[in-house]
C-alpha positions in Angstrom: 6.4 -3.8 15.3 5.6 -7.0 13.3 4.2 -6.9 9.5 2.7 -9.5 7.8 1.6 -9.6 4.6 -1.9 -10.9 4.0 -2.3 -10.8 0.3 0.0 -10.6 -2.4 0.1 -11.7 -5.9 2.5 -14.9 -5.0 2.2 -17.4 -2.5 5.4 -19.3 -1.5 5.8 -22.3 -2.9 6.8 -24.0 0.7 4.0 -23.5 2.2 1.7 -26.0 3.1 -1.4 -23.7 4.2 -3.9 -22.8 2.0 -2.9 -18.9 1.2 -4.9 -17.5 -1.4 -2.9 -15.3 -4.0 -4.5 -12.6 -6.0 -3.9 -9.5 -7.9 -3.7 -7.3 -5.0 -2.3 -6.7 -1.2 -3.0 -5.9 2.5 -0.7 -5.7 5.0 -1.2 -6.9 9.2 0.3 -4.8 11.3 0.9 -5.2 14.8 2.3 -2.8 17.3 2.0 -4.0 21.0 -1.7 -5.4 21.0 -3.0 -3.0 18.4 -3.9 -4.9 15.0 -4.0 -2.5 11.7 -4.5 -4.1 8.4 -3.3 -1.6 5.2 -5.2 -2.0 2.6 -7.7 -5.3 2.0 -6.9 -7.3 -1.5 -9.5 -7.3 -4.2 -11.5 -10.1 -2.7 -12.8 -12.3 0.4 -9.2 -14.1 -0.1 -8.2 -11.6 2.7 -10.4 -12.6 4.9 -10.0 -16.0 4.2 -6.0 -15.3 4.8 -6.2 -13.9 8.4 -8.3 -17.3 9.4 -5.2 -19.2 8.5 -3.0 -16.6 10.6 -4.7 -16.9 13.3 -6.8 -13.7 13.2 -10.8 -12.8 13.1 -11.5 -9.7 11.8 -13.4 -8.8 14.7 -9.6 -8.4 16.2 -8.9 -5.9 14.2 -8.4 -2.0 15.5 -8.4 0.0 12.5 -7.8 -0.2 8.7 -6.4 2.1 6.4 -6.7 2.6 2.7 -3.7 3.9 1.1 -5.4 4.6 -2.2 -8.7 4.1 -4.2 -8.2 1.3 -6.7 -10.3 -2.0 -6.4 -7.1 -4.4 -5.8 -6.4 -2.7 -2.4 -10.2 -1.9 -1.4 -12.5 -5.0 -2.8 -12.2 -6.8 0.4 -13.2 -4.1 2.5 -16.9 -5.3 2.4 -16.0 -8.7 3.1 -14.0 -7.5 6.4 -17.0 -5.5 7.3 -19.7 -7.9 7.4 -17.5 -10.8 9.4 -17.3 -8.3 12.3 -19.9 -7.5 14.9 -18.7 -4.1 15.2 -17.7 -1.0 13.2 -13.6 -0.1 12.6 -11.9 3.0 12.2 -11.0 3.1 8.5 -8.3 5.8 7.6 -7.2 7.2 3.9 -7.7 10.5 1.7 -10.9 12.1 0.7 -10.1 11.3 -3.2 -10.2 7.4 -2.5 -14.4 7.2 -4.0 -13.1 8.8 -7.4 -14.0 6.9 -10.2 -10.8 6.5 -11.9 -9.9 3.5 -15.0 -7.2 2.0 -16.7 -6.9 1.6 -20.0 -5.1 -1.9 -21.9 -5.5 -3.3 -25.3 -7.4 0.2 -26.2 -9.9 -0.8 -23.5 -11.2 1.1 -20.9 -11.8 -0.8 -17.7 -13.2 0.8 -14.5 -11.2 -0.2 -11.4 -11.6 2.5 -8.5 -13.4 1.3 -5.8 -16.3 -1.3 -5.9 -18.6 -0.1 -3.1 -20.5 3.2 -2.7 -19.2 5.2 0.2 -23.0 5.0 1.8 -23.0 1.3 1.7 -19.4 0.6 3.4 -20.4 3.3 6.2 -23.8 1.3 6.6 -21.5 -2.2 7.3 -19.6 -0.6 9.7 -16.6 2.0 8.6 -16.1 4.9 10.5 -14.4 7.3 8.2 -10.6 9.2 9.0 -10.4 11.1 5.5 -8.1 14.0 5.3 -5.3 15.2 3.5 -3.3 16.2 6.2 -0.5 13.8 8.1 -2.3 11.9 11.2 -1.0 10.0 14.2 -2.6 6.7 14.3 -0.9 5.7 17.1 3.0 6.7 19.1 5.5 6.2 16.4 2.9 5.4 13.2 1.9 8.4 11.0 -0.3 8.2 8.4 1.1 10.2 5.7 -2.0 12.1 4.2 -1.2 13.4 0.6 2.3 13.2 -0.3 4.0 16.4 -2.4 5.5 15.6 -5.8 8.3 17.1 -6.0 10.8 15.2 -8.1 10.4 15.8 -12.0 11.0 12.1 -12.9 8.6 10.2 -10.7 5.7 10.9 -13.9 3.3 8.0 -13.0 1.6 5.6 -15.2 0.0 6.7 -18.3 -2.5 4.1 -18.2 -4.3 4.8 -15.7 -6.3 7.5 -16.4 -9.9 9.9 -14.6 -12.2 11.8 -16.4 -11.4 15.6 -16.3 -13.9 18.8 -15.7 -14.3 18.8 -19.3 -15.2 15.5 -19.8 -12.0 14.3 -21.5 -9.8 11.0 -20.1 -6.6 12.6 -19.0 -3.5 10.6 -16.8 -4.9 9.8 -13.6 -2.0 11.1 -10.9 -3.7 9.3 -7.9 -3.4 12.5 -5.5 -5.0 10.1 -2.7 -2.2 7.9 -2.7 -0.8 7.7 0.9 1.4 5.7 3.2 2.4 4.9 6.5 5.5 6.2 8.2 6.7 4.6 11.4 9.7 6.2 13.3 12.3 4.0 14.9 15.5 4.8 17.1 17.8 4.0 14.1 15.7 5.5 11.4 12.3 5.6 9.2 10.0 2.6 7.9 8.3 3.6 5.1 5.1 0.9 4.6 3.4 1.7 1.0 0.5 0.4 -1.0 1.3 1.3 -4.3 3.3 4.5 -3.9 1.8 6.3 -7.3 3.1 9.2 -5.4 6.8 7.8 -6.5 8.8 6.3 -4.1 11.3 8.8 -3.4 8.4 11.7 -3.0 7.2 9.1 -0.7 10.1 8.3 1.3 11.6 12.0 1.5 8.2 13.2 2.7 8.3 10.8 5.6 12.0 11.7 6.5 10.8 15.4 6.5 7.7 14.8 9.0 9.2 13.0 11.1 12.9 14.4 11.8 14.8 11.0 10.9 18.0 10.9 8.7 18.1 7.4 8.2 15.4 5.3 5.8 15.6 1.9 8.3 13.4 -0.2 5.5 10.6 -0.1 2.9 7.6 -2.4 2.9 4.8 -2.2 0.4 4.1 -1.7 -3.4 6.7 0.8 -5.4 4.5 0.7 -9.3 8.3 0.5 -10.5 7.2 -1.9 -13.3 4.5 0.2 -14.9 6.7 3.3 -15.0 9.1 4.9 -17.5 12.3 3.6 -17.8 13.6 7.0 -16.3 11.5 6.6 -13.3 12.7 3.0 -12.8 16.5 3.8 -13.4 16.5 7.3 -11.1 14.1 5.7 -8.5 16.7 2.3 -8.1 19.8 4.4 -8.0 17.7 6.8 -5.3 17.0 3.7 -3.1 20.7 2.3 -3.0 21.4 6.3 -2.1 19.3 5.7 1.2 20.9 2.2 2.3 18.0 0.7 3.8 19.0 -2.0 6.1 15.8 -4.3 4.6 13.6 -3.4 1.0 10.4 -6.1 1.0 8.9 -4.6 -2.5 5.3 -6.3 -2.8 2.4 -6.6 -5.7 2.9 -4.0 -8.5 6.8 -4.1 -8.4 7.5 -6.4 -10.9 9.5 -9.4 -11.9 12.0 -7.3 -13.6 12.2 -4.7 -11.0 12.2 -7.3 -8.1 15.3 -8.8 -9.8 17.4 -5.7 -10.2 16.4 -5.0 -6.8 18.0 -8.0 -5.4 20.7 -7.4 -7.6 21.5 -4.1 -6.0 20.1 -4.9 -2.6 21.8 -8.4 -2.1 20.6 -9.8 1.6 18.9 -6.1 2.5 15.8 -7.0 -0.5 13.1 -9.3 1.1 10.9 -11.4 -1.3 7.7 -10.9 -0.8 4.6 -13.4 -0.6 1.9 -14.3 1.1 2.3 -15.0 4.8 6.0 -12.9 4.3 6.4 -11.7 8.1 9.3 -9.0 9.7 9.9 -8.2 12.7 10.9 -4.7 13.6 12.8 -3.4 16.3 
């Protein structure tokens, strides 16, 4: 398996193509000849970031959504219309909710930009479900992931409206992953992993049978969080010795750092055009 990551909030400073960086992620993965892009940026900078890969969207076999906010879905459309033909798009049922955020006592919509009627017109075929699915031998797409540790309490910030009409914390139940099962162990590939990263992880371990967490790619929402959540959740990771950690887009400055600090040569930075390959 190879990942690539597509868009990120950093581009490397080294590089001397064109990436575009933005507030957001998606993820190329490759396993044999079968192209599966996780999650799509906010924008057309992901389209415009396969063309310097090397990649039409027309190449791609299937995309899947890990959760419902704009900065993973907004390039969806853009994908769609640059392809001739429609794509298998995978996620949970809760992704259309119309969740917000809340900063500087402002409110500010950011769930998904598209209705689900337009994006089916342009081409998605929809996989929604709750449940685990195989997307292919080895790759499992999660489906909704139990919480059951008492620390892993989310962001307070990002909130829904409730039955009665009142904004209460918005605990993302349509936030998935993607678990793919090696012979030494379990890569865990998040989006933003509001589920908490150790509900995540555990709940891939379980489904699949491995002992062993081989490596983490994706988004962990460590910065957001408590200081709790951040201090149980890093001692939790050293716990699983992960021969590789590449933490992307919502983790944070501060948590990237203490990462690395813990991790040493396992952490991977993480920026655009950021590629492992996976035995």
């Amino acid at each position: 398996m190879k990942l690539t990551v597509v868009v990120d909030n950093f581009v490397p400073i080294s590089t001397p193509s064109p990436f575009l960086g933005e507030h957001g992620f998606s993820l190329l993965i490759e396993i044999d000849s079968t192209k599966i892009l996780l999650d799509v940026g906010q924008s057309d900078a992901v389209v415009k970031n396969l063309s310097i890969l090397g990649l039409h969207p027309n190449q791609l076999d299937a995309i899947v959504l890990s959760h419902g906010h704009y900065d993973h879905t907004g390039g969806l459309s853009f994908i769609l219309k640059h392809r001739n033909k429609p794509i298998p798009v995978y996620g949970h049922p809760g992704i259309f909710q119309a969740r917000y955020s809340i900063a500087n006592k402002q409110k500010r919509y950011i769930g998904i930009p598209y209705a689900k009627e337009e994006l089916t017109t342009q081409g998605a075929q929809w996989h929604l479900s709750t449940q685990p699915m195989e997307i292919l031998p080895n790759l499992m797409f999660s489906g909704q992931i139990p919480r059951q540790t008492e620390y892993e309490t989310g962001d307070n910030n990002l909130i829904v409206c409730n039955e009665q009409g009142c904004d209460c914390q918005d605990i993302i139940e349509d936030d998935t992953s993607l678990y793919y099962s090696c012979q030494d162990g379990l890569v865990v590939i998040g989006g933003c992993t509001h589920s908490g990263l150790v509900n995540t992880i555990d709940n891939g371990l379980k489904l699949t049978g491995k002992k062993q967490l081989k490596g983490w790619v994706g988004g962990t929402h460590l910065g957001p969080v408590c200081k709790q959540q951040q201090d149980k959740t890093l001692c939790q990771i050293e716990a699983y010795a992960p021969h590789f950690f590449l933490p992307t887009h919502c983790t944070g400055f501060t948590m990237m750092a203490e990462l690395q600090r813990r991790l040493k040569d396992r952490f991977i930075p993480s920026f655009v055009s950021q590629c492992v390959q996976i035995d």
